[in-house]
C-alpha positions in Angstrom: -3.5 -22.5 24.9 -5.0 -21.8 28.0 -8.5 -20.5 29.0 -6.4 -18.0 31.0 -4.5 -17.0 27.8 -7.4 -16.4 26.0 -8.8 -14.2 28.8 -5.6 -11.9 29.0 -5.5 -11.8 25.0 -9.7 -10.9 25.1 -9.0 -8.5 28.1 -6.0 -6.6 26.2 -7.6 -6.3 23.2 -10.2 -4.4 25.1 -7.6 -2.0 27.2 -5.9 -1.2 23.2 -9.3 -0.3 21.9 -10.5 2.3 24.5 -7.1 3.3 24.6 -7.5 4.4 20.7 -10.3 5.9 21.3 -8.8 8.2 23.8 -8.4 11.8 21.7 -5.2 12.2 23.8 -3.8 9.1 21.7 -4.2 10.8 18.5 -2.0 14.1 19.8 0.5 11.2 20.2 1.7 9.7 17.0 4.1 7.0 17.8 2.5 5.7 20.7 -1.0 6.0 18.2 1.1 4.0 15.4 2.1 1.5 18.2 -1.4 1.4 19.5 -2.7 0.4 15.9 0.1 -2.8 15.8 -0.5 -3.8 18.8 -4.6 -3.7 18.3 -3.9 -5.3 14.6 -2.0 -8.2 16.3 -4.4 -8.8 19.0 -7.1 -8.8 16.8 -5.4 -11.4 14.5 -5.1 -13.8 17.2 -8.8 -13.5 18.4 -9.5 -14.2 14.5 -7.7 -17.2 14.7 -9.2 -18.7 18.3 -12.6 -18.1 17.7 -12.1 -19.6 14.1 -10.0 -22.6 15.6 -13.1 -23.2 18.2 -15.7 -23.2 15.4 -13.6 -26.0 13.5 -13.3 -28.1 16.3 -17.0 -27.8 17.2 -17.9 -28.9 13.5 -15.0 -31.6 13.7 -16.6 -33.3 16.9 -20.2 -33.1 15.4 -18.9 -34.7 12.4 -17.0 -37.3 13.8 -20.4 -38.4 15.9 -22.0 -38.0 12.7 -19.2 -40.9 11.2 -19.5 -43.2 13.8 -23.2 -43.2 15.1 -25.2 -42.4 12.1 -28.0 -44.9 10.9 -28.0 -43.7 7.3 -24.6 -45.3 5.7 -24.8 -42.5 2.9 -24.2 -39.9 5.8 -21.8 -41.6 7.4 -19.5 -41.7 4.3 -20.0 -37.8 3.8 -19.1 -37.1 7.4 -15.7 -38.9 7.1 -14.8 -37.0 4.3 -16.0 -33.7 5.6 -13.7 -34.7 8.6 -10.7 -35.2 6.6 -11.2 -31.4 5.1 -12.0 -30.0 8.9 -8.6 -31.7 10.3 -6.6 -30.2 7.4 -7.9 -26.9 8.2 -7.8 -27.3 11.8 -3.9 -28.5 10.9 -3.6 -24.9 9.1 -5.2 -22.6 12.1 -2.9 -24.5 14.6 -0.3 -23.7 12.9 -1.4 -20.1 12.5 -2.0 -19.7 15.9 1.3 -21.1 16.8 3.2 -18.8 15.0 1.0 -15.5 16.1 1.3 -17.1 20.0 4.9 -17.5 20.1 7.8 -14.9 21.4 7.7 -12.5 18.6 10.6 -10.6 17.0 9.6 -7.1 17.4 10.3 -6.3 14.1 8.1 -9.2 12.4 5.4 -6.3 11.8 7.5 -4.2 9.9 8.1 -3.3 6.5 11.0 -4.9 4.6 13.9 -4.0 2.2 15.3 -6.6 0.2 19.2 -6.5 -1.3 19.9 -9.1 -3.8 23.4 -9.2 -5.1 25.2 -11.9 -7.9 28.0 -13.9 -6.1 30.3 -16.3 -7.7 29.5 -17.8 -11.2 29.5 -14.5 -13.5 27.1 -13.8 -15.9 25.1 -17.1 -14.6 25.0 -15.6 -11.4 23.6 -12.5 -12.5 21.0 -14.5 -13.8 20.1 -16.4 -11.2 19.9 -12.9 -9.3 17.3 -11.9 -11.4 15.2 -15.4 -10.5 15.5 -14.7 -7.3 14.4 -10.9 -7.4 11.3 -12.2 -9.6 10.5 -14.7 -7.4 10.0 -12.2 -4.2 8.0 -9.9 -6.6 5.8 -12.6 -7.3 5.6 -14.0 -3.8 4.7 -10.4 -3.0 1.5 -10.1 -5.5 0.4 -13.6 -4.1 0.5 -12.3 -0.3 -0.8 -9.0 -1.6 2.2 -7.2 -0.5 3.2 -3.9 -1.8 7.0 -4.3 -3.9 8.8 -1.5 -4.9 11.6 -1.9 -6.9 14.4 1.1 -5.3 17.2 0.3 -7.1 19.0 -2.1 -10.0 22.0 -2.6 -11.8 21.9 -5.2 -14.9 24.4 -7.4 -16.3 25.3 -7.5 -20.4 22.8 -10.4 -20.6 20.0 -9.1 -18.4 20.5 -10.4 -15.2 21.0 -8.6 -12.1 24.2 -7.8 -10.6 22.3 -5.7 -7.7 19.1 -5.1 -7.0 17.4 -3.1 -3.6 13.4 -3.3 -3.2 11.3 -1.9 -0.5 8.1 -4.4 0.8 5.3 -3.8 2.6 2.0 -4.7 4.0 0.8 -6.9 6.3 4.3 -8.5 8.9 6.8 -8.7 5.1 9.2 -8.9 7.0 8.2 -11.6 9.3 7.7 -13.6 5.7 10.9 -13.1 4.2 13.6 -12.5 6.6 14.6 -16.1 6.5 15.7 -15.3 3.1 18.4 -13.8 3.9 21.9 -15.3 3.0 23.6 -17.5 0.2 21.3 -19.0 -2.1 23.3 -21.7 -4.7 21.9 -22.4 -8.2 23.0 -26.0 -9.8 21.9 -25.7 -13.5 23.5 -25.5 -17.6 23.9 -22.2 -18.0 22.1 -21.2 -21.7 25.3 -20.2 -22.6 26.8 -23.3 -22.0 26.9 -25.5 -25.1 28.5 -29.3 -24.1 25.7 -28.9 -21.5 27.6 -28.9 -18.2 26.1 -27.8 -14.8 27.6 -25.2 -13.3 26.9 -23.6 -9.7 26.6 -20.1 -9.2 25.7 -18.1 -6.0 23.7 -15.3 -5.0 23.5 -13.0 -1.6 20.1 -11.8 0.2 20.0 -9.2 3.1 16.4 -8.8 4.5 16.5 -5.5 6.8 13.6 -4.4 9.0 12.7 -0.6 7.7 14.0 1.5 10.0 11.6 5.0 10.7 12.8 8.4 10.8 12.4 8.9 14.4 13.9 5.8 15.9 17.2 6.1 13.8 18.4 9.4 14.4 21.0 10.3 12.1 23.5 13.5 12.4 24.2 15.4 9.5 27.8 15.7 10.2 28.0 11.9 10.3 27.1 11.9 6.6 29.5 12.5 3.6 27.4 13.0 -0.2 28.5 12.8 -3.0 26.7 13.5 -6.1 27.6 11.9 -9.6 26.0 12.1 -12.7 23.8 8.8 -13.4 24.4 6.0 -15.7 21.7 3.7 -16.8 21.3 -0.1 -16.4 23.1 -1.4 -19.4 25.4 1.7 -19.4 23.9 4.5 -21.8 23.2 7.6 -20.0 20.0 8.8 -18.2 20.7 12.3 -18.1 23.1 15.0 -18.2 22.7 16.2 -14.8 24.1 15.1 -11.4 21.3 13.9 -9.6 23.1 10.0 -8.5 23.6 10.2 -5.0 26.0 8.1 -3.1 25.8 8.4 0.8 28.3 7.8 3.2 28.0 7.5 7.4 31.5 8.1 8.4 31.3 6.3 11.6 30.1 2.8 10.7 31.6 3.1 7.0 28.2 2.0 5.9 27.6 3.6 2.1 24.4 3.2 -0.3 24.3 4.6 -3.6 21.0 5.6 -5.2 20.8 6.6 -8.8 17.1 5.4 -10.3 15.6 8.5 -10.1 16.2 11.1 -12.6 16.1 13.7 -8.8 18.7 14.3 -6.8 16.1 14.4 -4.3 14.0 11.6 -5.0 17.9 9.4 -5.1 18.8 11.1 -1.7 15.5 10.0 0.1 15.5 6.6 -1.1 19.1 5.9 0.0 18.6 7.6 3.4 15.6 4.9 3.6 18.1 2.5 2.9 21.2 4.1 5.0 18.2 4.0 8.2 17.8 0.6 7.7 21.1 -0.7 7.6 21.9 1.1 10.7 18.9 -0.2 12.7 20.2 -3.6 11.3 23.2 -2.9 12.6 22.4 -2.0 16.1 20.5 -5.2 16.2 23.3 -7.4 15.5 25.3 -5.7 18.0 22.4 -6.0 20.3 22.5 -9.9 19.9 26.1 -10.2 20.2 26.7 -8.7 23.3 24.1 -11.8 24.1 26.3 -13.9 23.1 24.7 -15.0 19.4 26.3 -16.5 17.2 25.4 -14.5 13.9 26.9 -14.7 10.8 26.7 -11.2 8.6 23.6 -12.6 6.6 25.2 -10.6 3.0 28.1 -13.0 3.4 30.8 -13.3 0.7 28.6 -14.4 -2.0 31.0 -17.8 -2.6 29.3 -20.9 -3.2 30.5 -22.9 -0.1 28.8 -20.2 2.2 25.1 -21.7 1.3 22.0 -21.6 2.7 19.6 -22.8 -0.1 20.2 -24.5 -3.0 18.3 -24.6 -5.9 19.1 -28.5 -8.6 17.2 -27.2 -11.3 18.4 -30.7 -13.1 16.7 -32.7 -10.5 14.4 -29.9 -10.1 15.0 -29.8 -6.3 14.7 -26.7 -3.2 17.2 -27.9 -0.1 17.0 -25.5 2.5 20.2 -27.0 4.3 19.5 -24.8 7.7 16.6 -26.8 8.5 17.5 -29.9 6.2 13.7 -29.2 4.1 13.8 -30.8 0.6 11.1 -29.9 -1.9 10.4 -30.6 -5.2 8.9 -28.2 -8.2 11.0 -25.3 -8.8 9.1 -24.0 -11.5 6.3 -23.2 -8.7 9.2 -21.9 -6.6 10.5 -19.4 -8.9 6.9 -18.3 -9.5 7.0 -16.9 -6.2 4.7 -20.0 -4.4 6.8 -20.0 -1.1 4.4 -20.2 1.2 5.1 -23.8 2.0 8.6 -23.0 2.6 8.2 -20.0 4.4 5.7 -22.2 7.1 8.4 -24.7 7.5 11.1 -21.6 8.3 8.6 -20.3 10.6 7.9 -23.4 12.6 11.9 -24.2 13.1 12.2 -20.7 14.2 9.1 -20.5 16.8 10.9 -24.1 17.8 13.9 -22.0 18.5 12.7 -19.2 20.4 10.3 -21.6 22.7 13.8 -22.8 23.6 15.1 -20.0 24.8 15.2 -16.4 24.0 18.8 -16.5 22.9 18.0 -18.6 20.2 15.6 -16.3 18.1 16.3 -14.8 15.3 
C-alpha cells in the first residue's frame, strides 16, 4: 500500500470523526448508523497498518540481530523470534488485504442463515443438523451473536429446516461463501453392511435487510395464520399464533411458527421476508451486469455441490476453489477460520479483477 493510501485512509478517518461529533448527525439516524460503519471500518484498517509497521520494524531489528550479532546464543534466539514475526506479519498482510480490497457493501451486515436437508433422507437431515451446529459453534469462537429463528426436526433428530439470525462484527462477510450445496460422503448409523452413502444439504446466506431500506406495502402481503405444531409433531398450543407470510408479487413465502405469539412469529418472518427481498434485488442487480449467478439454495441434489465433506478419509474439498483439508472433526466443531481465509483471498482475487467478478 501506498504512503498516499495511508494518508487518504488517516485523513478520512479524521473527516468521519468530527463528522460524528456534529449534534446535527445524531438528529440523523441512518446517515449516524452509516457514519458509525464507516468510522468502525476505517478504524480497523489503521489498527491493522500501524500494527503491520511495528512487526516489520521488530522483524528488520531482528534480522540484524541474526546476522551481525557477536554472542552466538543471541543469534539463535533472533532467528527464531524471526520465524514467529514473519508468521504474524503473513497474518496482518493478509488482514490488511482483505479490509483494503473492493468491498461488498453488505460485508458489514448482519446475516441470516437457511439450512435445508437435500437428497439422502433421514441422513440428510442429519447432516443438516452438522452443519447448523457447526455455524453455531463457529459463531461462539468469532464471538458472534446466533439466534436460532426457526427449525423443523426429522423423526431421528436431524434437521429438515432450520433459519438463524447472526450478528456482530462483518457475519456476513464470514459466512456468505457458505452458501450452496454442501455433500456428506459417510455410513450412515443406520446403515448396518456399512456402506457410504452421499447425502446433500442447501445453505442460503442473506444480508439482513433493515426496515427502512426494504419498504414493503401491506397490500403486497397475504397472512395466513395456522395453529402451530411442534418439532417432532406434538402440539405447542391450542391457539393460532403460526404465521405464514406471503408477498404476492415476487411469490416469496416464509413461515414462522417458534414462538408461542402471533406477534413474535409475524416479526420474525417479516425479518426474514425483508431479507429475501433485498437478496433478491441484488441478484437482479448483478444480472442486469451480466453475472452469471446460480440461485445459491439450489435443488438440494447431490450433483449440484459446492463442498464436500469424506468423513471416511476424513477430508473438506471446497471444489469452487479446488482447497482440500484434512480434520473434520475440527471442521464440524465450528474451526473454519482457515477455510473461510482461503474463500476470502480467491474472492478479493476476483474482485481485483474486475468488479464484475465480485460476489
Amino acid at each position: 500500500m501506498s504512503r498516499e493510501h495511508f494518508l487518504q485512509i488517516r485523513c478520512r478517518h479524521r473527516q468521519v470523526e468530527r463528522e460524528l461529533a456534529n449534534p446535527q448527525a445524531a438528529k440523523q439516524p441512518e446517515l449516524l448508523a452509516e457514519l458509525g460503519r464507516e468510522y468502525a471500518d476505517l478504524s480497523r484498517k489503521l489498527n491493522l497498518i500501524d500494527q503491520l509497521a511495528a512487526v516489520e520494524s521488530e522483524l528488520q531489528s531482528n534480522r540484524e540481530l541474526a546476522e551481525g550479532d557477536e554472542d552466538p546464543e543471541i543469534r539463535e534466539l533472533a532467528k527464531a523470534e524471526c520465524v514467529a514475526l514473519e508468521n504474524k506479519l503473513n497474518q496482518l498482510t493478509h488482514e490488511l488485504n482483505v479490509a483494503l480490497a473492493p468491498r461488498d457493501p453488505m460485508d458489514s451486515r448482519d446475516a441470516i442463515v437457511e439450512i435445508r436437508a437435500g437428497t439422502g433422507g433421514e441422513e440428510a437431515a442429519l447432516f443438516a443438523g452438522d452443519l447448523l451446529r457447526m455455524y453455531q459453534r463457529y459463531s461462539e469462537r468469532r464471538k458472534l451473536t446466533f439466534e436460532l429463528l426457526e427449525v423443523t426436526l426429522s423423526q431421528s433428530g436431524g434437521v429438515k429446516e432450520a433459519i438463524a439470525a447472526i450478528r456482530g462484527q462483518d457475519p456476513y462477510r464470514q459466512l456468505k461463501f457458505e452458501r450452496g450445496v454442501h455433500r456428506v460422503q459417510r455410513v450412515p448409523v443406520t446403515e448396518s453392511s456399512g456402506r457410504i452413502h452421499t447425502s446433500a444439504a442447501s445453505v442460503a446466506v442473506l444480508p439482513e435487510a433493515g426496515e427502512v431500506e426494504v419498504s414493503i406495502d401491506q397490500e403486497d402481503l397475504r397472512i395466513d395464520v395456522f395453529r402451530s405444531s411442534g418439532h417432532g409433531g406434538q402440539s405447542v398450543n391450542t391457539t393460532d399464533s403460526a404465521v405464514r407470510i406471503t408477498h404476492v408479487p415476487t411469490g416469496i413465502t416464509v413461515s414462522m411458527q417458534d414462538e408461542k405469539s402471533q406477534h413474535k412469529n409475524r416479526a420474525k418472518a417479516m425479518r426474514i421476508l425483508r431479507s429475501r427481498l433485498l437478496e433478491r434485488e441484488r441478484e437482479r442487480r448483478l444480472a442486469e451486469r451480466g453475472a452469471d449467478r446460480r440461485s445459491q439454495i439450489g435443488s438440494g441434489d447431490r450433483s449440484a455441490k459446492m463442498r464436500t465433506y469424506n468423513v471416511p478419509q476424513d477430508r473438506l474439498t471446497d471444489h469452487r476453489i479446488g482447497y482440500t483439508v484434512h480434520g473434520l472433526e475440527s471442521i464440524f466443531d465450528g474451526r473454519l477460520e482457515q477455510l473461510v481465509e482461503k474463500l476470502e483471498e480467491a474472492d478479493i482475487a476476483d474482485r481485483l479483477a474486475g468488479p464484475e467478478k465480485g460476489s
